[in-house]
PyMOL commands that place a pseudoatom at each C-alpha (Angstrom):
pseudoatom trace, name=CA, resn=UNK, resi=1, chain=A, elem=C, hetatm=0, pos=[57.162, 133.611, 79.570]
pseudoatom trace, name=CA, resn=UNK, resi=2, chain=A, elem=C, hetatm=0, pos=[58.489, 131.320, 77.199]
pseudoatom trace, name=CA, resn=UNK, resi=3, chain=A, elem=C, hetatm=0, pos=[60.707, 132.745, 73.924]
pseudoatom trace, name=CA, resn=UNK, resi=4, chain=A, elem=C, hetatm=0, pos=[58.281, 132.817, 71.052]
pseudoatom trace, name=CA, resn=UNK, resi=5, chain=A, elem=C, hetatm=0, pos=[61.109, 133.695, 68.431]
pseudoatom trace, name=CA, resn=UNK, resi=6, chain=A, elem=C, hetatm=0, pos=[61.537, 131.173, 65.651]
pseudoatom trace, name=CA, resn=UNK, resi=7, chain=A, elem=C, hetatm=0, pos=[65.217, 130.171, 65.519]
pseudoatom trace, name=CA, resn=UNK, resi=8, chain=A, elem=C, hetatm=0, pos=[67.307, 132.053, 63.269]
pseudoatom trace, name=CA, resn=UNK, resi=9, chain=A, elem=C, hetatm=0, pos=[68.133, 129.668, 60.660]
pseudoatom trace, name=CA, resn=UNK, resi=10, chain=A, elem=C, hetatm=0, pos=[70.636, 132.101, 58.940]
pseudoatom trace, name=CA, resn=UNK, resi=11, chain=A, elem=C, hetatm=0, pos=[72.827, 132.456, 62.430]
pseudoatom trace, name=CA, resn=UNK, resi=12, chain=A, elem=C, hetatm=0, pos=[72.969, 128.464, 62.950]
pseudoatom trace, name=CA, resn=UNK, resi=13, chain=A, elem=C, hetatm=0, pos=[73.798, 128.111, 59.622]
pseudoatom trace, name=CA, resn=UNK, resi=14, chain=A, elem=C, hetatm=0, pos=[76.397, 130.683, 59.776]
pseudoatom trace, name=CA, resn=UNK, resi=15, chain=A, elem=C, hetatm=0, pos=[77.631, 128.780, 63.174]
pseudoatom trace, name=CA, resn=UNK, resi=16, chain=A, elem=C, hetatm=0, pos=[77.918, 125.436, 61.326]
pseudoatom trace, name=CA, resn=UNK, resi=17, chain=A, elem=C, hetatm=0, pos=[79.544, 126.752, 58.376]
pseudoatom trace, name=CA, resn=UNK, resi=18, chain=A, elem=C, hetatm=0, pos=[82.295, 128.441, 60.838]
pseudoatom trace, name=CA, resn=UNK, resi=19, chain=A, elem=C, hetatm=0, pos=[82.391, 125.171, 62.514]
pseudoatom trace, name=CA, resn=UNK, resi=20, chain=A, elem=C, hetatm=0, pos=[82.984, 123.435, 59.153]
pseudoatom trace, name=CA, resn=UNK, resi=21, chain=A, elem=C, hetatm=0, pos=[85.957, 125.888, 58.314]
pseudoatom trace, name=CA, resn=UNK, resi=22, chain=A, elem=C, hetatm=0, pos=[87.649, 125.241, 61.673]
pseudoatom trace, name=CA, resn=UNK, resi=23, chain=A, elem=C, hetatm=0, pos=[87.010, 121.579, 61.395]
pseudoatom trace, name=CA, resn=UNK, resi=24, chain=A, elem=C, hetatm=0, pos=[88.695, 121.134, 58.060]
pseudoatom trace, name=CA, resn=UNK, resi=25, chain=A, elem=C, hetatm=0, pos=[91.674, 123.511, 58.556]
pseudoatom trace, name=CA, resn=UNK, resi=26, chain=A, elem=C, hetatm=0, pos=[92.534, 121.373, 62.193]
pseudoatom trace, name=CA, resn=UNK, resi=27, chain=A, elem=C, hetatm=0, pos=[92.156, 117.919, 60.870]
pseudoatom trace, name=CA, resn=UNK, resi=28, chain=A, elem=C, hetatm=0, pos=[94.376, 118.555, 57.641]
pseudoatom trace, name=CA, resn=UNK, resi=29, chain=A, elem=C, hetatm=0, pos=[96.968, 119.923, 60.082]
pseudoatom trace, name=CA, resn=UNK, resi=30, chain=A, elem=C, hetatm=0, pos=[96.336, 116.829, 62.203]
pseudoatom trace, name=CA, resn=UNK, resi=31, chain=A, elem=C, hetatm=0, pos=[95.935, 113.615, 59.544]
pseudoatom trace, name=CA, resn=UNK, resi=32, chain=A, elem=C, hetatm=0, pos=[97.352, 115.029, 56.451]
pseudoatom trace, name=CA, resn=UNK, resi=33, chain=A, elem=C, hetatm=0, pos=[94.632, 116.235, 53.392]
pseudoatom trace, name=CA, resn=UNK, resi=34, chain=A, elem=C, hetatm=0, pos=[94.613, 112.452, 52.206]
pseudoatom trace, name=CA, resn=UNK, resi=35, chain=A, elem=C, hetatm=0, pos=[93.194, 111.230, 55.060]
pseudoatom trace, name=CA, resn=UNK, resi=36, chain=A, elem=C, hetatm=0, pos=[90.509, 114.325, 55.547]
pseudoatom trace, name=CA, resn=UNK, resi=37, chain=A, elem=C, hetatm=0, pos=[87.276, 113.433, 54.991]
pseudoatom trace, name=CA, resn=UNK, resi=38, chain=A, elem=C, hetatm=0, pos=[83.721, 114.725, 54.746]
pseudoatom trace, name=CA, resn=UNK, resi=39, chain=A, elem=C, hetatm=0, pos=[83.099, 111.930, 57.323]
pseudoatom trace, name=CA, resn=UNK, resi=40, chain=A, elem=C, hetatm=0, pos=[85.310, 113.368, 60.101]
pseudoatom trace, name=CA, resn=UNK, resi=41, chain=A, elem=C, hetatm=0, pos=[85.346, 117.010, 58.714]
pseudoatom trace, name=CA, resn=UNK, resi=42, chain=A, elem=C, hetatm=0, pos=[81.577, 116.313, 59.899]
pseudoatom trace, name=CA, resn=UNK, resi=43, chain=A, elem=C, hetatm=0, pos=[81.806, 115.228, 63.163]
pseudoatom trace, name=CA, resn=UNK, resi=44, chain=A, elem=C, hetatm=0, pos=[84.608, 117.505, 64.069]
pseudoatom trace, name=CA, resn=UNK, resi=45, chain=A, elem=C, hetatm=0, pos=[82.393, 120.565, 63.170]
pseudoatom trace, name=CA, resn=UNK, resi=46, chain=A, elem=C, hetatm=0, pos=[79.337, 118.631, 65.213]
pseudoatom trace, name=CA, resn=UNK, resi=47, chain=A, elem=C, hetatm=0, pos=[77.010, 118.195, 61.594]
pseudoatom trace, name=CA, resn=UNK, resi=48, chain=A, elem=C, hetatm=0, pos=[75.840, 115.702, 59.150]
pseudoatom trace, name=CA, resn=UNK, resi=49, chain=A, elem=C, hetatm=0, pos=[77.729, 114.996, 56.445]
pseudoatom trace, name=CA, resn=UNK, resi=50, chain=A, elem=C, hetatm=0, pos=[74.418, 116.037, 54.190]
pseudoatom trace, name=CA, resn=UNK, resi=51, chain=A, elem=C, hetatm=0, pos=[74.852, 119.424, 55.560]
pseudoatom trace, name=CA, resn=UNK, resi=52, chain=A, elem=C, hetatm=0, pos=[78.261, 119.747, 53.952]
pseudoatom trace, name=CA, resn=UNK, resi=53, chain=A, elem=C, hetatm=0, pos=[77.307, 117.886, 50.937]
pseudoatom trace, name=CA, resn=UNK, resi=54, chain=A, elem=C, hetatm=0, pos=[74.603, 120.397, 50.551]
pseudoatom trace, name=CA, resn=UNK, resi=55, chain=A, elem=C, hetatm=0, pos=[77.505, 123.369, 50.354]
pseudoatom trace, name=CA, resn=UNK, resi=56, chain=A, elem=C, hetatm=0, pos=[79.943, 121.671, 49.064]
pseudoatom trace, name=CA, resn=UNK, resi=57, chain=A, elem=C, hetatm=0, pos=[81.119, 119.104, 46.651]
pseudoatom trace, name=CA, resn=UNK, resi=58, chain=A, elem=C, hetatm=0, pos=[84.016, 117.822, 47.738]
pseudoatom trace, name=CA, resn=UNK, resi=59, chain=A, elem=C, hetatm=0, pos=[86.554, 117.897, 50.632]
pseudoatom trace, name=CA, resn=UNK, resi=60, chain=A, elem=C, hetatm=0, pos=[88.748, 119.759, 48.293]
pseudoatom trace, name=CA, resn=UNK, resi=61, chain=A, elem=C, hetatm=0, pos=[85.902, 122.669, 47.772]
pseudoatom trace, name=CA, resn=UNK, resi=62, chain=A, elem=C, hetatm=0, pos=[85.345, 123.001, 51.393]
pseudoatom trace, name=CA, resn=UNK, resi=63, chain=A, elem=C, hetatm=0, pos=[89.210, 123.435, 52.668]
pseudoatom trace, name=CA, resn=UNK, resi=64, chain=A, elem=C, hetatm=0, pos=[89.594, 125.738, 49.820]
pseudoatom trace, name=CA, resn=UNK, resi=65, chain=A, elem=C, hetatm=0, pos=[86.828, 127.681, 51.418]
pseudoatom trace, name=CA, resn=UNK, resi=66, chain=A, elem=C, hetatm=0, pos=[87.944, 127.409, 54.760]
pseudoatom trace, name=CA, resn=UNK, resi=67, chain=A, elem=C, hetatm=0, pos=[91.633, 128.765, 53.437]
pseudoatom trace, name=CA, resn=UNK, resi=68, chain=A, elem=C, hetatm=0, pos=[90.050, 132.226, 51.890]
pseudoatom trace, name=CA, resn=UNK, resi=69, chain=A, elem=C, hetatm=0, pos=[88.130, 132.704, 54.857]
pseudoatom trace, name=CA, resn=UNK, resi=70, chain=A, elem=C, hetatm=0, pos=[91.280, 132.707, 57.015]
pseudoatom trace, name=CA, resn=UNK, resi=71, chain=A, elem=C, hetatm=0, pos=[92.928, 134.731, 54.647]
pseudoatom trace, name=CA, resn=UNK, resi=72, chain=A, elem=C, hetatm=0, pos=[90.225, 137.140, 54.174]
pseudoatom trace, name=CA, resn=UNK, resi=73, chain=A, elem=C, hetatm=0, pos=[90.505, 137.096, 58.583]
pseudoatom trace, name=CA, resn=UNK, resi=74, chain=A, elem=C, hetatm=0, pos=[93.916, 137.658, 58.667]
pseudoatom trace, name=CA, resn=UNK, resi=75, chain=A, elem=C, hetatm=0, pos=[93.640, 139.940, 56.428]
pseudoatom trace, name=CA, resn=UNK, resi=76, chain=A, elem=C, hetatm=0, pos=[91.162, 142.269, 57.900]
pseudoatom trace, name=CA, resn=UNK, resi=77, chain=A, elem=C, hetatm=0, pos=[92.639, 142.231, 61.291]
pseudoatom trace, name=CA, resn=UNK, resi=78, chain=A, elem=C, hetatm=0, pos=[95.832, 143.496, 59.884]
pseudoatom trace, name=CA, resn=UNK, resi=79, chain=A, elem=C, hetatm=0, pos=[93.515, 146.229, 58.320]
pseudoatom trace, name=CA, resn=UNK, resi=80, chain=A, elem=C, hetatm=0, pos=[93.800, 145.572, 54.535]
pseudoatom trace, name=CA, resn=UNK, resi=81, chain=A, elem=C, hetatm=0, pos=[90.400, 144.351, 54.279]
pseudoatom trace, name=CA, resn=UNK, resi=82, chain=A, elem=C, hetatm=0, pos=[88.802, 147.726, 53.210]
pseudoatom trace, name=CA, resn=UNK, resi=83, chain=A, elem=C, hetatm=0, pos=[90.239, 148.567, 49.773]
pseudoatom trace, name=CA, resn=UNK, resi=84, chain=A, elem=C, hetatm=0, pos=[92.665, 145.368, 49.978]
pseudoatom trace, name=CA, resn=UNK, resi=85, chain=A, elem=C, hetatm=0, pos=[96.592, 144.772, 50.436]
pseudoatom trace, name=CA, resn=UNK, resi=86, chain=A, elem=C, hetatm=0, pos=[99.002, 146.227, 47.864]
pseudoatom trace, name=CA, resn=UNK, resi=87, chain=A, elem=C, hetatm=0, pos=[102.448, 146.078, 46.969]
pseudoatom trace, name=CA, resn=UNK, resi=88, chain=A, elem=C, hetatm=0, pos=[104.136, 149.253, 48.357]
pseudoatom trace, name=CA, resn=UNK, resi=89, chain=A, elem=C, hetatm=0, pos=[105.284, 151.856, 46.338]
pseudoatom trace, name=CA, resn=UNK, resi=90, chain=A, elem=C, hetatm=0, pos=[108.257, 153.740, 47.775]
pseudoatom trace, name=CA, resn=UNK, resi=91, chain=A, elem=C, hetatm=0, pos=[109.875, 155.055, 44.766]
pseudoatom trace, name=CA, resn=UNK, resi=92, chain=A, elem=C, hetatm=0, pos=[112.619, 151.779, 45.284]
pseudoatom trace, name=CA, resn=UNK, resi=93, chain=A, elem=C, hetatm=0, pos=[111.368, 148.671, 43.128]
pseudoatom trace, name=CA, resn=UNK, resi=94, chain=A, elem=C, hetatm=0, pos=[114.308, 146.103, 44.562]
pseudoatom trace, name=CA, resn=UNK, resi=95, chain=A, elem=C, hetatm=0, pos=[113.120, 147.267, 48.227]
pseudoatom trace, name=CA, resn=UNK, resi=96, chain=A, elem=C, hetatm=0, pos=[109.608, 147.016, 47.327]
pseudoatom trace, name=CA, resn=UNK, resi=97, chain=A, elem=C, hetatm=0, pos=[109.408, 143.609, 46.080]
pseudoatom trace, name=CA, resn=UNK, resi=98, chain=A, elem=C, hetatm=0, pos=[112.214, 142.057, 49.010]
pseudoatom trace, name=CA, resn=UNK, resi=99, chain=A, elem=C, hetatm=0, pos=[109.553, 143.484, 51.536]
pseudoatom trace, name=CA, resn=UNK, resi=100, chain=A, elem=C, hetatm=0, pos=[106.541, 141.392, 49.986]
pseudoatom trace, name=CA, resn=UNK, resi=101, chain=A, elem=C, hetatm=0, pos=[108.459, 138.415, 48.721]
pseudoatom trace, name=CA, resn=UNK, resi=102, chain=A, elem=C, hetatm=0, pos=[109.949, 137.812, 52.475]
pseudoatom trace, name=CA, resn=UNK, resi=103, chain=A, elem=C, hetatm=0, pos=[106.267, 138.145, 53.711]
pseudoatom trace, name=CA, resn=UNK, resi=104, chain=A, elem=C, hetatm=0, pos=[105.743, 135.827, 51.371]
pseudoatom trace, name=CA, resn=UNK, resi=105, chain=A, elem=C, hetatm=0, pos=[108.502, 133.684, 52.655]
pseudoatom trace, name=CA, resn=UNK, resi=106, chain=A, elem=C, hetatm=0, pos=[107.106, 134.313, 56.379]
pseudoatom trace, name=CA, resn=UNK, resi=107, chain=A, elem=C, hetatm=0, pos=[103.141, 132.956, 55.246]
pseudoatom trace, name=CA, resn=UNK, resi=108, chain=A, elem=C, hetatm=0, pos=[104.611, 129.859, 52.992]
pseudoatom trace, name=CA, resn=UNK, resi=109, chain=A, elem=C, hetatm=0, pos=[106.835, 128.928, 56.301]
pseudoatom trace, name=CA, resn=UNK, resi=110, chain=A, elem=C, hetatm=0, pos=[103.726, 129.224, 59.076]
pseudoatom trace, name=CA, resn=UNK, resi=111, chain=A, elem=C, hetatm=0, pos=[102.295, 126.293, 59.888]
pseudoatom trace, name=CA, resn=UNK, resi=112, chain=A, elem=C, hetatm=0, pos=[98.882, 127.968, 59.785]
pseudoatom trace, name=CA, resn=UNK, resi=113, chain=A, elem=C, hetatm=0, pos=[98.896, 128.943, 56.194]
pseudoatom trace, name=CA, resn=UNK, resi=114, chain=A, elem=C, hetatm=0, pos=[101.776, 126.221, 54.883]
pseudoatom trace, name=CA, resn=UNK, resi=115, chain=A, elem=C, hetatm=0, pos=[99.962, 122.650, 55.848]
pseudoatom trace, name=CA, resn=UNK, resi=116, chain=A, elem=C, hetatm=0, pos=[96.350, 124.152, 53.739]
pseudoatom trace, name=CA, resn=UNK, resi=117, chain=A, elem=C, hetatm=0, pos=[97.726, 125.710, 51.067]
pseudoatom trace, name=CA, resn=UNK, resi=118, chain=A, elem=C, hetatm=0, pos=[100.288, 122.789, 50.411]
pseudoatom trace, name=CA, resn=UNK, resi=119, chain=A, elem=C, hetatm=0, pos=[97.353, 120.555, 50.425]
pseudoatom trace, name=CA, resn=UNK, resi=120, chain=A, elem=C, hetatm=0, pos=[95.259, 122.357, 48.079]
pseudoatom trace, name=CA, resn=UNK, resi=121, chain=A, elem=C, hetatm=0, pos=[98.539, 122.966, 45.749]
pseudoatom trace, name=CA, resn=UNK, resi=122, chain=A, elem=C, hetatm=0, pos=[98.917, 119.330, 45.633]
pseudoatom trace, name=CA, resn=UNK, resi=123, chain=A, elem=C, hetatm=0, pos=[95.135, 118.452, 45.245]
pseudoatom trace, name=CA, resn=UNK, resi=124, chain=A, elem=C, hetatm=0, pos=[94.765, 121.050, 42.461]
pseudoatom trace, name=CA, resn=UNK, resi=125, chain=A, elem=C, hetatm=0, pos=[97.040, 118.804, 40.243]
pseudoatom trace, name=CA, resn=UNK, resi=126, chain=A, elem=C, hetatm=0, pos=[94.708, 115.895, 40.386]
pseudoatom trace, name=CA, resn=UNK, resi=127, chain=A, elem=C, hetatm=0, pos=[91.518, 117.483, 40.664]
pseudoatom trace, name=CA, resn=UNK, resi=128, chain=A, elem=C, hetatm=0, pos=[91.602, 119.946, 37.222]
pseudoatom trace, name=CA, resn=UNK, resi=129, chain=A, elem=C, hetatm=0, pos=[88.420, 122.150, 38.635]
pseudoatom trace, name=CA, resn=UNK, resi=130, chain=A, elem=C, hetatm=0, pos=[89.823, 122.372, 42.381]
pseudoatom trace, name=CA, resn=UNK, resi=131, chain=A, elem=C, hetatm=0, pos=[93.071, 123.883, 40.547]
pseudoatom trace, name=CA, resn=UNK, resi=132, chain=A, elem=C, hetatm=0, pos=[91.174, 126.144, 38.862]
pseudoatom trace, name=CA, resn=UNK, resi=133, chain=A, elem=C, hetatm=0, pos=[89.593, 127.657, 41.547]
pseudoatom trace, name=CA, resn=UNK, resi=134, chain=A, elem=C, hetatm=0, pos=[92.721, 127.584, 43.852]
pseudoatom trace, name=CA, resn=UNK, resi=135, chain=A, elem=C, hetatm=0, pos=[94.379, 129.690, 41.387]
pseudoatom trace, name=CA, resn=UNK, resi=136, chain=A, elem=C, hetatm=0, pos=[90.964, 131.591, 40.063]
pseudoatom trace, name=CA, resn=UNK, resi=137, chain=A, elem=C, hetatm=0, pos=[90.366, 132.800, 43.806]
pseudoatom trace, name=CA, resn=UNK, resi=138, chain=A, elem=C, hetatm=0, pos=[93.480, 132.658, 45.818]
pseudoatom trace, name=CA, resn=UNK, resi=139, chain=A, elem=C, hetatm=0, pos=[96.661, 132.633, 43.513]
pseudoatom trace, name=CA, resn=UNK, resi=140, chain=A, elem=C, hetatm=0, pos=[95.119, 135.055, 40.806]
pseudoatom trace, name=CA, resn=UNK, resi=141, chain=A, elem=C, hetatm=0, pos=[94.450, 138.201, 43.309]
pseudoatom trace, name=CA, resn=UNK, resi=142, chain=A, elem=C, hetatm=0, pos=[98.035, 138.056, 45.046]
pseudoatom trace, name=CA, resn=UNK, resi=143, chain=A, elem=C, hetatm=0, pos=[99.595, 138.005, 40.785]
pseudoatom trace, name=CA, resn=UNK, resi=144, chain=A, elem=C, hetatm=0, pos=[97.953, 140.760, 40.243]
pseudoatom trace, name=CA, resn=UNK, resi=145, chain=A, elem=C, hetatm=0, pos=[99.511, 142.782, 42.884]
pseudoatom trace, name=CA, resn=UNK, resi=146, chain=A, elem=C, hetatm=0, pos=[102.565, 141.896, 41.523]
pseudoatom trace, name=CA, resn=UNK, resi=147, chain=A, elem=C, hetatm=0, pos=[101.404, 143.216, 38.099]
pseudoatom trace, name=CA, resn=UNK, resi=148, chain=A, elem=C, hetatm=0, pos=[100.204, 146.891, 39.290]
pseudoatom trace, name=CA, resn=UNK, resi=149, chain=A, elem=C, hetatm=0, pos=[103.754, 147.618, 40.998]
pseudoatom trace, name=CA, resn=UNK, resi=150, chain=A, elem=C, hetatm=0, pos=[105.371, 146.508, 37.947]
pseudoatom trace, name=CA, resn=UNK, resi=151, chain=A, elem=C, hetatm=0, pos=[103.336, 148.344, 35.648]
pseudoatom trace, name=CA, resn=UNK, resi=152, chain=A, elem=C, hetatm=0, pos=[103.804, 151.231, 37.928]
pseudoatom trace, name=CA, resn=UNK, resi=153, chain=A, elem=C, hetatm=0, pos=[107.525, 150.889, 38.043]
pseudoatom trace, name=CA, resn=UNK, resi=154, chain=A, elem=C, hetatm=0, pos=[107.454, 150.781, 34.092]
pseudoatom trace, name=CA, resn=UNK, resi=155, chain=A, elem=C, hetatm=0, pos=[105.370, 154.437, 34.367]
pseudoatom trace, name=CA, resn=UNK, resi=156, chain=A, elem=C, hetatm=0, pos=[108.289, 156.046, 36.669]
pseudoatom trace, name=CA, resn=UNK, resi=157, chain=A, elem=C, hetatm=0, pos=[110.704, 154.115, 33.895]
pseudoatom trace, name=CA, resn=UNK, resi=158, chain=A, elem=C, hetatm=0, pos=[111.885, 151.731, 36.647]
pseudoatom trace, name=CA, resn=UNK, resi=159, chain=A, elem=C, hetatm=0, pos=[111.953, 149.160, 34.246]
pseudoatom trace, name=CA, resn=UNK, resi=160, chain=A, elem=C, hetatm=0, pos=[111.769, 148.384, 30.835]
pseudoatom trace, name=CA, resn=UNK, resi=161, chain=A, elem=C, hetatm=0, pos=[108.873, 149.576, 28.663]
pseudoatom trace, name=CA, resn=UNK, resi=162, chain=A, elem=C, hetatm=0, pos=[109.055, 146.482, 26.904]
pseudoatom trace, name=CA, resn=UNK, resi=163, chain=A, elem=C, hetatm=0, pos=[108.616, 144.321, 29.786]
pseudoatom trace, name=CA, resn=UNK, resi=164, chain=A, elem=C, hetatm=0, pos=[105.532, 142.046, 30.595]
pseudoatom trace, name=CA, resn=UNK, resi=165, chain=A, elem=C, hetatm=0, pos=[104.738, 142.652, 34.000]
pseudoatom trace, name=CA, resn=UNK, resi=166, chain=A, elem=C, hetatm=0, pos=[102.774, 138.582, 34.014]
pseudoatom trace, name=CA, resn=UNK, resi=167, chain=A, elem=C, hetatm=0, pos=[105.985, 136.873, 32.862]
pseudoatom trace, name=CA, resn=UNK, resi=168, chain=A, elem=C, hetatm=0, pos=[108.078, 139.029, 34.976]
pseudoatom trace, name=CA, resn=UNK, resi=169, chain=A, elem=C, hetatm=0, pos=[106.370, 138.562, 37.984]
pseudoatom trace, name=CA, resn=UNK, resi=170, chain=A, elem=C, hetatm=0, pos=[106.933, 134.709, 37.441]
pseudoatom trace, name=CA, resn=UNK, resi=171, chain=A, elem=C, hetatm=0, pos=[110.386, 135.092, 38.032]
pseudoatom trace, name=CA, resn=UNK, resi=172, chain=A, elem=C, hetatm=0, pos=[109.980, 136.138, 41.589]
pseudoatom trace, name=CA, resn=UNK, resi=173, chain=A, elem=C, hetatm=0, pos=[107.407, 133.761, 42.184]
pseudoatom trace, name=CA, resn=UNK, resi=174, chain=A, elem=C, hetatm=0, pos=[107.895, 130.845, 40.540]
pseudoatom trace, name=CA, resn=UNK, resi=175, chain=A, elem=C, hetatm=0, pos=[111.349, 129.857, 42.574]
pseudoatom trace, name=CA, resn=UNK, resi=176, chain=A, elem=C, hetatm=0, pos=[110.058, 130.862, 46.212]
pseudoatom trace, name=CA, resn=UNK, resi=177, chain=A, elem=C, hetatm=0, pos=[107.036, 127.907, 45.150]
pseudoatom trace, name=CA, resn=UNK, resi=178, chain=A, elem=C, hetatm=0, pos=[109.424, 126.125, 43.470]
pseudoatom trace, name=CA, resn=UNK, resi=179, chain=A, elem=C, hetatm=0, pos=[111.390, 125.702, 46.353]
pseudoatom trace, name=CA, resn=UNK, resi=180, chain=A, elem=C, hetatm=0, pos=[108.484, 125.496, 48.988]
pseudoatom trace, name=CA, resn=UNK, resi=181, chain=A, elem=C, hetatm=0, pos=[106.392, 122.715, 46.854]
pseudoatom trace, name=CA, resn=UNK, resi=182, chain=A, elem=C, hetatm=0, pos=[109.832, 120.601, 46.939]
pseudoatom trace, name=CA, resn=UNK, resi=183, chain=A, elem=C, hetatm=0, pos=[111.200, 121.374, 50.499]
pseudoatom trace, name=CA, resn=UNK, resi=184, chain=A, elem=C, hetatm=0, pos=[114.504, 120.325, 49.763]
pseudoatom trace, name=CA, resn=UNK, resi=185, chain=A, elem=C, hetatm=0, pos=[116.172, 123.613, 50.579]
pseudoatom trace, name=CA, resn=UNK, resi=186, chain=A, elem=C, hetatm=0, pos=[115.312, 126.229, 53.525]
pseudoatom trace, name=CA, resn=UNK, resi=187, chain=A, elem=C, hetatm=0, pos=[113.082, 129.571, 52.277]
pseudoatom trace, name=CA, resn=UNK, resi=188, chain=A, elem=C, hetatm=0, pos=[114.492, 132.550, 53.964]
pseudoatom trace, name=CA, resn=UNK, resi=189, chain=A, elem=C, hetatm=0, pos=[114.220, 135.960, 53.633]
pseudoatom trace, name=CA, resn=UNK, resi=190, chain=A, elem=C, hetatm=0, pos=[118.061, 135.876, 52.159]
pseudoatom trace, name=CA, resn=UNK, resi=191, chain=A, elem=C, hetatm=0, pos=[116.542, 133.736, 49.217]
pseudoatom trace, name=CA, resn=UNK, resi=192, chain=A, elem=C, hetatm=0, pos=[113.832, 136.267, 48.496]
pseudoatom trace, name=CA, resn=UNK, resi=193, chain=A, elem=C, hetatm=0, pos=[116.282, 139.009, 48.690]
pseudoatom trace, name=CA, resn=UNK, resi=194, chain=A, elem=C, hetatm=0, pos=[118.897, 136.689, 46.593]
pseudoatom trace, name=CA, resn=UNK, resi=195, chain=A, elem=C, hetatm=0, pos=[115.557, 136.486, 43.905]
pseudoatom trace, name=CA, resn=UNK, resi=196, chain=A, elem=C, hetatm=0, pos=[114.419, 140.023, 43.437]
pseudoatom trace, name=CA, resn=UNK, resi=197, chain=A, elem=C, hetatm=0, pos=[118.384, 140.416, 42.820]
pseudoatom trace, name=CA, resn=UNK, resi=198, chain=A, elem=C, hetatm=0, pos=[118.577, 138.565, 40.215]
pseudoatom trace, name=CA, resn=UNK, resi=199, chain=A, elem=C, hetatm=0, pos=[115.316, 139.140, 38.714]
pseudoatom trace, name=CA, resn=UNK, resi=200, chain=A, elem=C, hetatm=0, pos=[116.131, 142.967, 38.412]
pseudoatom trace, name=CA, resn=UNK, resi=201, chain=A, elem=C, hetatm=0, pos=[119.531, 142.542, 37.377]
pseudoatom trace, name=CA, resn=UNK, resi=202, chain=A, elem=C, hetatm=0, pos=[119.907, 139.331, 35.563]
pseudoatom trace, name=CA, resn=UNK, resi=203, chain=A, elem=C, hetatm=0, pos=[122.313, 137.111, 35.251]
pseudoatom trace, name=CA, resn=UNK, resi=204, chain=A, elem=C, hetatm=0, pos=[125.009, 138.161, 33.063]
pseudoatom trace, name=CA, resn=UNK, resi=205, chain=A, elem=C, hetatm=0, pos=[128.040, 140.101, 34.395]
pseudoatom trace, name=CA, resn=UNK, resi=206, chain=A, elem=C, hetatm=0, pos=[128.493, 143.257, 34.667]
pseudoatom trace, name=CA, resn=UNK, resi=207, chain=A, elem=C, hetatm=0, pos=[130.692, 145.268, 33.177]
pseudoatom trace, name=CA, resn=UNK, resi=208, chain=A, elem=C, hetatm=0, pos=[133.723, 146.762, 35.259]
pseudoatom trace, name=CA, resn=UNK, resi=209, chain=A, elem=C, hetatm=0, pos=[133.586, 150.213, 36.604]
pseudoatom trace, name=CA, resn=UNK, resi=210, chain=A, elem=C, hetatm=0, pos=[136.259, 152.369, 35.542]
pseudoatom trace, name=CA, resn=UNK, resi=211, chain=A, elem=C, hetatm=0, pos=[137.192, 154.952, 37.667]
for i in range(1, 211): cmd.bond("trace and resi %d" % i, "trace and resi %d" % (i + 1))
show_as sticks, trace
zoom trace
C-alpha cells in the first residue's frame, strides 16, 4: 500500500538548514570567508540559493548561525547545555581564571572554531550589524561569565570592592584576541597563565620581603 503521509515539511526543512550549517562552516575552512558565497554555500548544502535567501540575509548571517549552532553542539555534548558553562569557583581566583583562559587558548587555536570565528571577527568590522550580532550572541554570553566570577570573587573579598568586573575582565581578554586577531606571536597556555598574572597583580614591583 502506498505511504499516504504528506511529507513533513518541518523535518526537510530542518535537514536543509543542517545542511546549510555544514556547508558554510566547510567551505570557509576550504576558500577563505571572502570567497564564500550564497552561490556555493548553496550547492554544497544541495539547495537553492532562494532557500537561504529566505533565512538569511547575507553570507555573514548564515556562518554566524552555523558558528552558535556548533557551539551550542559542542557544548551540550560536553554537558553544559542544561543550565550553561560557568567559570569555576574553587575558592582560588588566579587558578580559576588560568583554567578558562587556557581553554580559551585551546578553542581560539582549533582549526574548527579558529578559521569561523576569525572570519566573522573580521567581517564584523565591515559589516556594522553582523558585528553586532557576533558580539550580541556569541561574545556577550562568554563576558558575562567572566563578570559573575569576578563579582563573586569581590563577595569573598578576593578583589577589590571598587573594581569593575566589565573593565577588568578586558584585561584578560583583550590580549589573548589581541594576539590571536594579529597572529604574530604563538597563544599558549603559558601566555594565559603569564595574563591572569599580571592582571591580578599588576605591574608595579613589589615590595621586598623582609624576613
Amino acid at each position: 500500500m502506498a505511504d499516504s503521509r504528506a511529507p513533513d515539511s518541518t523535518r526537510r526543512s530542518e535537514r536543509s538548514r543542517r545542511a546549510i550549517y555544514d556547508a558554510a562552516l566547510a567551505l570557509v575552512g576550504e576558500v577563505g570567508y571572502g570567497r564564500t558565497t550564497i552561490e556555493g554555500i548553496a550547492a554544497r548544502a544541495g539547495v537553492g540559493k532562494q532557500t537561504i535567501y529566505r533565512w538569511w540575509p547575507s553570507k555573514g548571517a548564515v556562518l554566524l548561525e552555523a558558528f552558535l549552532d556548533l557551539v551550542d553542539q559542542v557544548a551540550r555534548e560536553a554537558g553544559d547545555g542544561e543550565g550553561g558553562y560557568e567559570i569555576p569557583d574553587t575558592g582560588d581566583l588566579e587558578a580559576d581564571l588560568k583554567l578558562v583562559l587556557r581553554a580559551t587558548v585551546d578553542e581560539l587555536n582549533d582549526p574548527k572554531y579558529e578559521v569561523p570565528a576569525r572570519a566573522l571577527a573580521t567581517a564584523g568590522i565591515i559589516d556594522a550589524e553582523l558585528g553586532l550580532e557576533f558580539a550580541r550572541k556569541l561574545l556577550e554570553p562568554q563576558l558575562q561569565l567572566y563578570v559573575r566570577r569576578l563579582r563573586a570573587a569581590q563577595e569573598a573579598g578576593e578583589v577589590r570592592q571598587d573594581l569593575d568586573p566589565r573593565i577588568a575582565l578586558e584585561l584578560l581578554i583583550a590580549p589573548v584576541s589581541h594576539r590571536w586577531l594579529l597572529r604574530t606571536l604563538p597563544l599558549t597556555h603559558a601566555y594565559a597563565d603569564t595574563i591572569v598574572e599580571y592582571a591580578l597583580r599588576g605591574l608595579a614591583p613589589r615590595p621586598a620581603v623582609r624576613h
